[in-house]
N, C-alpha and C positions, 0 to 999 in steps of 0.2 A: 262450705259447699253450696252450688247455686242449685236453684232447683235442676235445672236443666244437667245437673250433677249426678243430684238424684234419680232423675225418671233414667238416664242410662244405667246406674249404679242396678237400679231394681231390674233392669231390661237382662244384663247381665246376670245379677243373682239368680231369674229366672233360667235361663240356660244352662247355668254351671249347676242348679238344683236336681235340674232334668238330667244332666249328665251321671250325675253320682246317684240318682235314685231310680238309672235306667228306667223309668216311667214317667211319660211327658203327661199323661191324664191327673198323674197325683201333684204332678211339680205343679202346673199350671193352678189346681185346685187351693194349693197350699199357697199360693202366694198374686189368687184371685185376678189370674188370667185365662182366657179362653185358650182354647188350642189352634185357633186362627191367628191368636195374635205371637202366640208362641212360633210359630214356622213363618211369619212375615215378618220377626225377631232375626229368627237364623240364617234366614237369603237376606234380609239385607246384611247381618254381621260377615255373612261367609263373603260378599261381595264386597262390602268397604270397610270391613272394622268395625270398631268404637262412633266414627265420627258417623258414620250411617242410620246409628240406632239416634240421634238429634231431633227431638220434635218437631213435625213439620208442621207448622202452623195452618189450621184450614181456613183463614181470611186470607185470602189474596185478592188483590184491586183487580177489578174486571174491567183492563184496560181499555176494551172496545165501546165499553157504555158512558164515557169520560167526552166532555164535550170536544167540540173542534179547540183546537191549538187558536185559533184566530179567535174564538168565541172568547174561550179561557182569557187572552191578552187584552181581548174590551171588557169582560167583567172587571176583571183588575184597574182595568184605568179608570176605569168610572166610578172605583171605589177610593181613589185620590183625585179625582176630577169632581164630582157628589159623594164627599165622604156623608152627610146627612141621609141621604137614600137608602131605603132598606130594601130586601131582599124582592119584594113584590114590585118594587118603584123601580128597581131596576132592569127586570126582567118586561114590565113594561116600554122604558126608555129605549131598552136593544129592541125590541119588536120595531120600532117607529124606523130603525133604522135597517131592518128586515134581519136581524142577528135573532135568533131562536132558541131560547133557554127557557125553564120554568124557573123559578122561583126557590125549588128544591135545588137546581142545578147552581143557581148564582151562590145559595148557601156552602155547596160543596166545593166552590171555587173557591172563597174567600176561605174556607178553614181547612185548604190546602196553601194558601198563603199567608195563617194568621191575620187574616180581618175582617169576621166574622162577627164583631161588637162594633159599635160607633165610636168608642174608644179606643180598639185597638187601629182602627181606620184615620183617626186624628193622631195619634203618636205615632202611627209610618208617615203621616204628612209631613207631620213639624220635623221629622229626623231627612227626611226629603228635601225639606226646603233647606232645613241646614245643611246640608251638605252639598245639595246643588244650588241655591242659591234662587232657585226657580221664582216665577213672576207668579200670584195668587191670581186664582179668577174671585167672581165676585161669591160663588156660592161657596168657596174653600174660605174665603175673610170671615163670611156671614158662620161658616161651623167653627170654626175657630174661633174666633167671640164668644160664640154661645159655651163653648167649652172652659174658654178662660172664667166669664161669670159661675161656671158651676163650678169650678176651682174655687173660686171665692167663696162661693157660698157654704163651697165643706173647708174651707181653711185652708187651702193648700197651698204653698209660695210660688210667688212671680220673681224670677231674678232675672237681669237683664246682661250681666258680666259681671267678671270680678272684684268683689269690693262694694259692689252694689248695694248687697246685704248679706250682714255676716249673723249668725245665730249663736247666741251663747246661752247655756244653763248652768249648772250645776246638781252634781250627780253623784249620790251618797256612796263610798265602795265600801264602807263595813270599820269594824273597830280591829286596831291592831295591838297586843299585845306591849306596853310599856310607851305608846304613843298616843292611844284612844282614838275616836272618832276620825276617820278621812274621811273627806271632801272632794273633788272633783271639778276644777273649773272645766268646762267646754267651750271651744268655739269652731266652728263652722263656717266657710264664706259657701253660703247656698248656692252656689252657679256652678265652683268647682269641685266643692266638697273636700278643700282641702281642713284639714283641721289642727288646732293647737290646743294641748291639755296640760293642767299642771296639778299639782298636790298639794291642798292645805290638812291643815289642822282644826279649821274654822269654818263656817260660812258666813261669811257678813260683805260689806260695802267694799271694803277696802283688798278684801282678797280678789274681788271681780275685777275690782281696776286693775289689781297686778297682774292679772292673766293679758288682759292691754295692752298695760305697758310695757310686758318684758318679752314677750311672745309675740303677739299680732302684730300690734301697729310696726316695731322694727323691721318685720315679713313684709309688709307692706309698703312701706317707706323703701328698703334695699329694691324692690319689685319696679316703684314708682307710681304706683297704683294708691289714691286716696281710699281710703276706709268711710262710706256714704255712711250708712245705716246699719243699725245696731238692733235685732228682735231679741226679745225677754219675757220674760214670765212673769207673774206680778209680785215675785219672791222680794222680801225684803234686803237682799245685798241688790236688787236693783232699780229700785224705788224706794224713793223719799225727798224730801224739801233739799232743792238742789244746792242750798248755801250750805248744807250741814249734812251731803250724802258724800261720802269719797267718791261714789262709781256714776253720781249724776254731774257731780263737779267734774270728774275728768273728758266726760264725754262733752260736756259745753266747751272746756279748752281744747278738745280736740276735735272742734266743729262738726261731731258726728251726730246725727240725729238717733233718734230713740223710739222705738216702736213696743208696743206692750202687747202680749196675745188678748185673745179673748178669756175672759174670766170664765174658770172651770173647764176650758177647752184644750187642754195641753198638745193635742192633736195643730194648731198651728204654729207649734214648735218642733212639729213633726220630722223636720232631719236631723234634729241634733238627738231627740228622740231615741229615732233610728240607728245614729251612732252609737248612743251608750249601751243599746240591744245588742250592736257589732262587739263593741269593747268588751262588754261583759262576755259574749260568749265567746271571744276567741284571743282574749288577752286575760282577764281576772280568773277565771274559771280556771283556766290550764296553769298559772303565772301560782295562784295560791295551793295547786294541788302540789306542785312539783320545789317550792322551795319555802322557807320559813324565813320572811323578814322581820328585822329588826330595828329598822328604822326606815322612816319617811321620804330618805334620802336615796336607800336600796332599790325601793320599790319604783320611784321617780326615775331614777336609770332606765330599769327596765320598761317603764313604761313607754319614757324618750325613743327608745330604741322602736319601740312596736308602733310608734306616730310614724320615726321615724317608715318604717316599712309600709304605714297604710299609706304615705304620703305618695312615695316615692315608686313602689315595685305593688303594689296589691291594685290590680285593675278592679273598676267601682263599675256600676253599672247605671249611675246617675244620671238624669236626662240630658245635660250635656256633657257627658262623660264618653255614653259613645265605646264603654270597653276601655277605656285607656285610664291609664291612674290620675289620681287627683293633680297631681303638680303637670302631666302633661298638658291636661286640659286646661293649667292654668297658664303655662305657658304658651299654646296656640291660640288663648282667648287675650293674653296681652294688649296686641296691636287694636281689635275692638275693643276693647276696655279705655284706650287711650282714645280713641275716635272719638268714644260715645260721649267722654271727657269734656272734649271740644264741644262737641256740637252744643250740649250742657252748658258751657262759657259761653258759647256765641249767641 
């Protein structure tokens, strides 16, 4: 029952209390209402029902003190035209051009169109520029820079298309019952978010290659998309003397480079991260409450099955995702991925 369930439920209990104890002074007393609100109870029931006694909320926007429509349209643009500009710089700006707002006013603009941070003003641009394709001025390059650096500086990935750079871990899921220890290989291509997982029994060198070789790189090859770069963690299945590592030797045969995180920073491993948070909560958690496996093998199905779905039907909300699921965005990023390819060779 929602609230708004309740305050009617009680609004009623009140009237039907009053009726059976012919006394509206005791009814009201007993169930700590006034006798004004009791009879502004019973005209509104007697005139619309049930849905009349509905809490009217007393915030209402007071629409007349809401800037001009023409003001509102230049705050907005100026907050994609100088996303850098904060709330005083820009109520300055529109004065020079005789548009009149305070400062307060440009605040309430922007947080009636979520951008109301310098961050959220840089993420409606770059979804802007993706989409329309638009030509940067020089102070939209200059905030976007300084945004990318502080992405850097907290760890956070650059990906440029598909294939660009793919993220792999490995991710403990618990001991089973006559099999012992799972394991979890992960991988991620950071741009589309599509991913590939498998099930060992182990964690070492050689099971990281096999997540590679029998998963990814064939996705990628059938796609025709190169596999660039590879981010890791500084776990021993993916580091060591490359003559004598399985998962350094394979990535040299298979000309992909190798990137390491930052030591103790697991945060610029942050999507794959963020994947096992997903997995865990809406694949292991529900997948071990509801059935009892008995091998390695059971489990691995079921899991294939829920990749399957995050791949394909489960819309991501990833920065070039856009709302649309992982493999669609991997599919409309194709043709730039092969562009990018070229230009790369040339």
């Amino acid at each position: 029952m929602t609230t708004e369930q309740k305050i009617i439920k009680n609004k009623l209990g009140l009237m039907e209390l009053a009726h059976q104890l012919g006394n509206v002074s005791r009814a009201c007393k007993i169930m700590g209402y006034s006798r004004d609100s009791f009879y502004r109870f019973k005209e509104l029931y007697d005139t619309g029902g049930e849905q009349a006694l509905h809490e009217i909320s007393k915030r209402k926007p007071i629409v007349k003190n809401r800037v001009d429509p023409a003001i509102e349209q230049a705050v907005v643009a100026i907050a994609f035209d100088k996303p850098a500009f904060g709330q005083v710089r820009v109520s300055n700006e529109l004065r020079q051009k005789n548009l009149f707002v305070s400062p307060g006013g440009v605040r309430s603009v922007w947080l009636r169109h979520d951008l109301e941070t310098f961050k959220k003003r840089l993420k409606a641009l770059e979804a802007r520029v993706a989409q329309d394709g638009i030509v940067l001025t020089e102070d939209q390059v200059v905030a976007l820079e300084k945004a990318k650096e502080q992405k850097q500086a907290h760890g956070e990935i650059e990906t440029e298309h598909p294939g660009y750079l793919g993220s792999q871990d490995t991710f403990y899921v618990g001991s089973l019952k006559g099999v012992g220890r799972i394991y979890q290989q992960t991988f991620v291509d950071t741009y589309t978010r599509v991913a590939f997982t498998k099930l060992y029994d182990r964690k070492n060198a050689l099971v990281a290659a096999d997540l590679l070789n029998d998963r990814v790189m064939p996705f990628f090859e059938e796609q025709g998309i190169p596999l660039l770069r590879v981010l890791t963690d500084r776990g021993t299945e993916y580091c060591g003397n490359r003559e004598h590592h399985e998962y350094q030797l394979y990535l040299t045969v298979e000309d992909i480079d190798h990137t390491r995180t930052k030591a103790r920073s697991p945060q610029t491993n942050g999507i794959c991260e963020r994947f096992h948070k997903t997995i865990l909560n809406e694949f292991y958690q529900i997948a071990f409450r509801k059935k009892v496996y008995s091998s390695l093998q059971e489990l691995q199905d079921d899991l294939d099955q829920w990749t399957q779905q995050y791949n394909q039907r489960r819309p991501h909300s990833g920065k070039h995702c856009y709302g649309k699921t992982p493999m669609q965005t991997f599919e409309d990023a194709i043709p730039m991925a092969k562009e990018k390819r070229l230009e790369h060779l040339a």
